[in-house]
C-alpha positions in Angstrom: -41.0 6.7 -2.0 -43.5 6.8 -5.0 -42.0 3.6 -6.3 -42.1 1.5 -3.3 -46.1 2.4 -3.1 -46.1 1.5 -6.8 -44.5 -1.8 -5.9 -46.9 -2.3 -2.8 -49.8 -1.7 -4.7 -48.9 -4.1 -7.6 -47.9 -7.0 -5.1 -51.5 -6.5 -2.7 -53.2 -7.0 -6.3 -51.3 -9.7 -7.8 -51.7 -11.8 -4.6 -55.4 -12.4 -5.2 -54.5 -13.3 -9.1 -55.3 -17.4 -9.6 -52.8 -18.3 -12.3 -54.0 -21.9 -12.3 -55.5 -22.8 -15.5 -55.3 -22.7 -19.3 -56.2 -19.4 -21.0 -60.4 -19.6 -21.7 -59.2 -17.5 -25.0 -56.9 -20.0 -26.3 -57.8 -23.0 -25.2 -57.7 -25.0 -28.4 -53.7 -24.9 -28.5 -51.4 -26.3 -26.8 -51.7 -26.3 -23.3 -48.0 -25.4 -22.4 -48.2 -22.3 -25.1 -51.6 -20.9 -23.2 -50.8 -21.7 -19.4 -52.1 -18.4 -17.0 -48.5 -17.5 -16.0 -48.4 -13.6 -17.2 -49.9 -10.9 -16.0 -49.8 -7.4 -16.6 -48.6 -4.6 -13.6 -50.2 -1.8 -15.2 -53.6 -3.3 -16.2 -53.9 -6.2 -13.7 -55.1 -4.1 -11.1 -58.5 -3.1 -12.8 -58.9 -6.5 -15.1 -57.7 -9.0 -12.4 -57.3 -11.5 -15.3 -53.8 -13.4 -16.1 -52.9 -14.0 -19.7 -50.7 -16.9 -21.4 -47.9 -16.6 -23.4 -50.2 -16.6 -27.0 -52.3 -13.1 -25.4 -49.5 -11.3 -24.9 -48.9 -9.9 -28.7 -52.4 -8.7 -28.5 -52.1 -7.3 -24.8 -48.6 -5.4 -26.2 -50.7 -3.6 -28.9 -53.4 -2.5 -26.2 -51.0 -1.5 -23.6 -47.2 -0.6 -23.4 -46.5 -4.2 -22.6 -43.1 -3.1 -20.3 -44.7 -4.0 -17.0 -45.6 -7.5 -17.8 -44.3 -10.4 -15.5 -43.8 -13.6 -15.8 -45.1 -16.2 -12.6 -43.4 -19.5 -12.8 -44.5 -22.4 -10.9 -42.4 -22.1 -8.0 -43.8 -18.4 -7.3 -41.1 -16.6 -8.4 -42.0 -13.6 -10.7 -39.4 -12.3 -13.6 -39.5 -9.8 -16.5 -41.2 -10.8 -19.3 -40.9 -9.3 -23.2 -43.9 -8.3 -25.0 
């Protein structure tokens, strides 16, 4: 039962997530290396921010990077290596 509030409470926080966008950190590379399509389960919740694909070795070092997801275009999340 914990899990499935887990699960809720990460789905009610990701929904208000805008994952349209480059990445304001990196936006002087490529712009299909620093597209907003990651985000965090464990630290999304208090930061509300998504991260591109060039933040996530740094975000790995700061966190334990296992509960990171992937959001592709077509809405569908999937697990995502750090």
């Amino acid at each position: 039962m914990a899990s499935n509030n887990v699960a809720l409470s990460a789905a009610r926080a990701i929904v208000h997530v805008h994952f349209s966008g480059t990445c304001p950190t990196h936006a002087d590379l490529n712009k299909n290396t620093c597209k907003l399509n990651f985000y965090c389960i464990d630290c999304g919740p208090t930061t509300h921010e998504p991260m591109c694909a060039q933040c996530l070795p740094d975000h790995a070092a700061a966190c334990n990077g296992s509960a990171v997801i992937r959001v592709s275009a077509g809405g569908a999340c999937s697990g995502a290596t750090a």
